[in-house]
Every structure is written in structure tokens, then in C-alpha cells.
C-alpha positions in Angstrom: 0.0 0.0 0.0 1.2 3.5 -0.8 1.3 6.0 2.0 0.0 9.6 0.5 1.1 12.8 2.2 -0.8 15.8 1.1 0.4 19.0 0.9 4.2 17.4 1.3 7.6 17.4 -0.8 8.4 13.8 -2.3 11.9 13.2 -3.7 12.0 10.4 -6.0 15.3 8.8 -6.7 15.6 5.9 -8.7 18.7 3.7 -9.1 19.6 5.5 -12.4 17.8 8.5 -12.2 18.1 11.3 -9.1 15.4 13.5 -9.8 14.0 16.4 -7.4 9.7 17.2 -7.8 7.7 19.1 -5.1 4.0 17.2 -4.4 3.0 20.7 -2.8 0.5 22.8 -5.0 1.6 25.2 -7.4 5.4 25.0 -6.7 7.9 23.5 -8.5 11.5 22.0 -7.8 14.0 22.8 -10.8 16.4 19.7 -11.2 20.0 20.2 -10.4 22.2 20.2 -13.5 25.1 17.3 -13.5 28.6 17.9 -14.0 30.7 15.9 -16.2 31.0 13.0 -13.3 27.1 12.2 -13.4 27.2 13.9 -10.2 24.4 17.0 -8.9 26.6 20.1 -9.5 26.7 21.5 -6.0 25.2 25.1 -7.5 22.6 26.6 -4.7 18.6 25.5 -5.4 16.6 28.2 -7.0 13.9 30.1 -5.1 15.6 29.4 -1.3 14.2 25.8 -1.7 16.0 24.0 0.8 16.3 19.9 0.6 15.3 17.8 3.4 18.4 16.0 4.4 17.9 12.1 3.6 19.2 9.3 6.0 20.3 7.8 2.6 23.2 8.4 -0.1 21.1 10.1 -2.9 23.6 12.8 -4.6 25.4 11.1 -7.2 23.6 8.8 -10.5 27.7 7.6 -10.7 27.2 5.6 -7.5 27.1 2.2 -8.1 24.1 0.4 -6.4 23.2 -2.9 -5.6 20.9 -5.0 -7.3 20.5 -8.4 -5.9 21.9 -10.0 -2.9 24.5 -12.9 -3.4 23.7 -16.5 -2.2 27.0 -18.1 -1.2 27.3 -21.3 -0.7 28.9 -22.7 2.9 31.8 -24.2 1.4 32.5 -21.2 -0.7 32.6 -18.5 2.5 35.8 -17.5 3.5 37.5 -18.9 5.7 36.9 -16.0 8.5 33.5 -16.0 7.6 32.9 -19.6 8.8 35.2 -19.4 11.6 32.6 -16.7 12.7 29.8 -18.5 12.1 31.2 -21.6 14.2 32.0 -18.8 16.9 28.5 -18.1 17.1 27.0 -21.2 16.5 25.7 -22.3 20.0 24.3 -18.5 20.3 22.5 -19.3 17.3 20.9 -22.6 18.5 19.9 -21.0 21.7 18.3 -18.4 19.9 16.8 -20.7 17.8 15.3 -23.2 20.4 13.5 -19.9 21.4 11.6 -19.5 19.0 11.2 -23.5 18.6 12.5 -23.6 15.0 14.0 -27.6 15.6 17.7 -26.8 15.2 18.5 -29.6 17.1 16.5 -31.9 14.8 17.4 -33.4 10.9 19.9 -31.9 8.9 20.1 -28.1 8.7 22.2 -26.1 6.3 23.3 -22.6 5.7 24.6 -20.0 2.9 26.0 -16.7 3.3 23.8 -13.6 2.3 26.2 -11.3 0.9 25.0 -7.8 2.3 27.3 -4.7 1.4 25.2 -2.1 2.7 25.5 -3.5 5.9 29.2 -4.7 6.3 29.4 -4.9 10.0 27.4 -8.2 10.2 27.2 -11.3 8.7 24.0 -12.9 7.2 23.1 -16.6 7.4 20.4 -18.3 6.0 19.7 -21.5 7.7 17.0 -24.3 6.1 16.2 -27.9 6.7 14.2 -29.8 3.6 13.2 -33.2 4.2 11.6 -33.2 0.6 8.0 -32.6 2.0 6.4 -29.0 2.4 7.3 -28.8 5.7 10.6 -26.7 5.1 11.3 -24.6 8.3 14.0 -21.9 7.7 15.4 -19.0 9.4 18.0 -16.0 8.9 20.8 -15.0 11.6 22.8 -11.7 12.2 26.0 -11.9 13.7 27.9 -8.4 14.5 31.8 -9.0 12.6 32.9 -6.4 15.3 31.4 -7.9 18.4 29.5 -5.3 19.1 26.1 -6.4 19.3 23.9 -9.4 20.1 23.7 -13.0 17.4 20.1 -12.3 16.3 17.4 -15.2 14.9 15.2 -14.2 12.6 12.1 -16.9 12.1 11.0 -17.7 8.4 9.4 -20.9 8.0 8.3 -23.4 10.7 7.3 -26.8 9.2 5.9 -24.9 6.0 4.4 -22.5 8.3 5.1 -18.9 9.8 5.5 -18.7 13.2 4.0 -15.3 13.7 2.7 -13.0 10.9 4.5 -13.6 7.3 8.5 -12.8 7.7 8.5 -10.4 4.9 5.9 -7.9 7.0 6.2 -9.1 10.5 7.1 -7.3 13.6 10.2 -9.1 15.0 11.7 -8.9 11.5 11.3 -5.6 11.4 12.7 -4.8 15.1 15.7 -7.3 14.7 16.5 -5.1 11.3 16.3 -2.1 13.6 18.7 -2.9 16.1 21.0 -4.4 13.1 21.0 -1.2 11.4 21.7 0.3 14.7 24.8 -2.0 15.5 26.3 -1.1 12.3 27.8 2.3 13.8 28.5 3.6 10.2 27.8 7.7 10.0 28.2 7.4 5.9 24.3 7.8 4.4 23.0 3.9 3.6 22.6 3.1 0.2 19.2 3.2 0.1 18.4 0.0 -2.5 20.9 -2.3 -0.8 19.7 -2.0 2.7 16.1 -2.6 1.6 17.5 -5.7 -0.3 18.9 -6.7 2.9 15.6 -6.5 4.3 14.3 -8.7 2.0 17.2 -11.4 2.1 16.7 -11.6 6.1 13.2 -11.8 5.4 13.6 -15.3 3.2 13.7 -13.7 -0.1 16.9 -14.1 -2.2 15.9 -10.3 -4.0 17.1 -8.8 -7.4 15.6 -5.7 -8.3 15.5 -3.4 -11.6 13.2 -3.7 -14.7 13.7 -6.6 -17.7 16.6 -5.7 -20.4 14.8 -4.0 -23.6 15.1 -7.1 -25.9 14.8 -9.6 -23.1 11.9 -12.4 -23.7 10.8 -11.8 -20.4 10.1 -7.8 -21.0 7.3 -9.4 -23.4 5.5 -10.7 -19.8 6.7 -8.5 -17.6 6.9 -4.8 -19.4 5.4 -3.0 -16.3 7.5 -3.8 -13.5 8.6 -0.3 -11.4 11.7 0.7 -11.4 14.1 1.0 -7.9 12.4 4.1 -5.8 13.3 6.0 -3.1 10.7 8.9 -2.7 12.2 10.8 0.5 9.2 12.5 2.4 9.3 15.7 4.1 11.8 15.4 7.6 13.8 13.2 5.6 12.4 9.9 6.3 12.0 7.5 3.1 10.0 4.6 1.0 12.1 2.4 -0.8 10.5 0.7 -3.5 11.2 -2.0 -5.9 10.0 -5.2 -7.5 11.4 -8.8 -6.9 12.4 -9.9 -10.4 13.6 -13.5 -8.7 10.3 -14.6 -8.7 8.9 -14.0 -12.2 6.8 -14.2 -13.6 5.2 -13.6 -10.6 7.5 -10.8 -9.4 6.9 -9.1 -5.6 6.6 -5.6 -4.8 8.3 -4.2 -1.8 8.1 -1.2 0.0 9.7 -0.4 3.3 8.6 3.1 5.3 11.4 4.3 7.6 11.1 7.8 9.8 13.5 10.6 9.7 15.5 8.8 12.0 16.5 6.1 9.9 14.3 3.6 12.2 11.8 1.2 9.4 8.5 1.2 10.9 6.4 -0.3 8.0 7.0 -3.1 5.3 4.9 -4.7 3.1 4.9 -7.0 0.4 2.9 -8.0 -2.2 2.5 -9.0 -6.2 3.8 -6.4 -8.2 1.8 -4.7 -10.7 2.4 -6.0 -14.0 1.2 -4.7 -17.7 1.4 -7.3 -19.9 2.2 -7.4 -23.6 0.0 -8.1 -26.5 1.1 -8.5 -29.9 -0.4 -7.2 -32.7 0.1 -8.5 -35.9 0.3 -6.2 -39.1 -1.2 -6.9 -42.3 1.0 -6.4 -45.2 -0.2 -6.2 -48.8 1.4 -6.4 -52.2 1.5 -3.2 -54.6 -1.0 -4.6 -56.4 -3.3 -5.1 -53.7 -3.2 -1.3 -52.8 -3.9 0.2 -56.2 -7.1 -2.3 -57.1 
């Protein structure tokens, strides 16, 4: 669902576009000019406008952004990587018998979600399949400085949430919080890659953008939005894309966080898709025209 905030300045970025508009009536917000970099020239805004900071890294199209979160394999992590994870393996299965996932039962295994907006932690995805539909899985956060807590983050439980659905739940959205808190990192966020970190700890294995022009599946899937950030007035955010991993069925998510950087809304949903219909063209022969 889209939040609407009347009478408000939106500022919608996209991953290849950083565009300035004003939502309030009967004003407008000229866009900055770009120097030779691809970067805003730093000239002063028209009119006394003044920007609303953003908790995220906006100012430059030259900055490159991420577009789908890496699943490595266990046996291709690096070696400090799984000494970590050992380190913080019994944490993990306490955590985990708390919220009665089973760890101690069948055979579980893990991959590495490879997160660079959030460097200071490493992401786990846990899963045990016993080749029914009763997959349970779960994500865990585990601070690379050892400053902060080991953090379980419930998926599936025997092909069943255990709350309300990952992707828009509460605890997944509080154990992001205090994640993004234990990072410590004062540069702005890049804004696409810590909402595809959402989505990775939230079971998805994300990759955002729009279809190549050319592609077979641009033919199904032409309508897809592109990666948004629309900063709202105080400088709080919605970060916006669609889930291309799942296609033809792609997912839509959007992820509300306050001026403070703090996310205090998810949701998650199919995307909105326009699809193609081709028309064929009748061709006639000279003759044909001039009967």
C-alpha cells in the first residue's frame, strides 16, 4: 500500500535517475544540473528551496548500487566468515530453540547472504528440507565487530510462519532495527541495498530493476517499477522495488522508515504487471493497394 502525504515534498530517486519534484501545489522543484561525473553540481537551489536531508546516499547517479543480494554457498565462504559462524554457533541454537525452529533436529544447512550495505554483520540463512512441504527456515545476524547481540530471525516453521508472514512481520522488522543500529557507520546507507537486505533476512533471495529492452521476459513482464526511493518531508524514506527473482510472478516491496533512519512499516505484495499483446500487421502487395 502507498502512503500519501498531502500537501508534502516527495523526492523520488531511482537507481539510475536522481530527480527532485515538489508534491505541494503550485510549486515547483528545478532539477540540479550534472557535471561531467554524473554527479548534482553543487550550484545553490533556486527560489531558497531548501532539501530535506535524507538518512540515505542520494547525490550522485555515478554511484554504483546494488541489485541483488549474493547467495553463497557454505563451502565457498571464506574462511573468517565460517570461523565466525562456528563462533557463534551455540548462540544461534539458543536463539533458535527460542523461538522453537528444531535446530537440534534433521539436517540443517546454511549460505552466506552477501549484504554490502550492511558490512558490519554477517547474514546466514539457515533451512532444513526433508523433501516434503514442511521446510522450516530461518535468517541470523551476527555483528563482525562484536559489538552487538547474534540475532534469529524466524521464516518458516514446518511450511508454516510462526508469527505473521517474515517479509511484514514485527520481529523482523525490530531485529532489522537494532541491526542497522549496530552497524555504527555515520556514511548515508545506500538506500536500494539496505532494503534488499531487508528482503534477504526476510527469506527472499531479491534482485531488483526492470527486464533488459530485448529480453523475452520484457514481453511478460513490461510493467514492473523501477528501484524508488521517494524521501518524504523530515527526511524519512519509501524504498520501493520489485522482486524480479520470482517472475513471472515478481513481488513488490516497499519499506517506510522515519526521519530517524528507524523502518516502521513493510509490506509485500505482487507487483503490478502490464502485460504485452502483440499485434500482428497486415502487409499487402502493390498490387493489392492500387485495385
Amino acid at each position: 500500500m502507498r502512503l500519501k502525504f498531502p500537501s508534502v515534498l516527495l523526492l523520488f530517486i531511482s537507481a539510475a535517475t536522481c530527480a527532485m519534484l515538489s508534491a505541494q501545489t503550485g510549486s515547483s522543484v528545478p532539477v540540479q544540473p550534472a557535471n561531467a561525473a554524473g554527479e548534482q553540481a553543487a550550484s545553490p537551489p533556486a527560489s531558497g528551496f531548501q532539501p530535506y536531508p535524507s538518512l540515505f546516499a542520494t547525490g550522485s547517479t555515478s554511484t554504483p548500487y546494488a541489485r541483488a543480494i549474493r547467495v553463497v554457498p557454505a563451502e565457498e565462504m571464506s574462511r573468517h566468515d565460517r570461523d565466525l559462524e562456528a563462533g557463534a554457533e551455540s548462540s544461534i541454537q539458543e536463539r533458535a530453540g527460542f523461538q522453537s525452529l528444531g535446530f537440534n533436529e534433521g539436517d540443517w544447512t546454511f549460505q552466506q547472504l552477501d549484504c554490502p550495505a550492511l558490512p558490519n554483520h554477517l547474514f546466514l540463512r539457515f533451512s532444513r528440507n526433508d523433501g516434503t512441504r514442511e521446510m522450516s527456515m530461518f535468517s541470523a545476524a551476527i555483528p563482525r565487530n562484536g559489538e552487538g547481540k547474534v540475532r534469529v530471525i524466524p521464516i518458516l516453521r514446518k511450511g508454516y510462519s510462526l508469527f505473521s508472514p517474515a517479509p511484514i512481520g514485527a520481529l523482523t522488522i525490530s531485529a532489522f532495527n537494532h541491526i542497522r543500529a549496530e552497524e555504527n557507520n555515520d556514511i548515508p546507507a545506500d538506500w536500494l541495498g539496505t532494503g534488499l537486505c531487508y528482503a534477504a533476512l526476510a527469506g527472499a533471495s531479491p534482485q531488483a530493476g526492470q527486464f533488459p529492452v530485448g529480453s523475452p521476459e520484457l514481453l511478460q513482464l513490461p510493467g514492473t517499477i523501477p528501484p524508488t526511493l521517494e524521501v518524504t518531508k523530515g527526511g524519512g524514506g519509501i524504498v520501493r522495488f520489485a522482486d524480479l527473482s520470482t517472475a513471472p510472478h515478481p513481488m513488490e516491496w516497499n519499506m517506510t522508515f522515519d526521519p530517524k533512519g528507524k523502518l516502521v512499516k513493510a509490506s509485500h505484495a505482487p507487483a503490478p504487471v502490464a502485460h504485452y499483446q502483440p499485434h500482428v500487421v497486415r502487409t499487402l502487395e502493390i498490387n493489392d493497394v492500387t485495385k
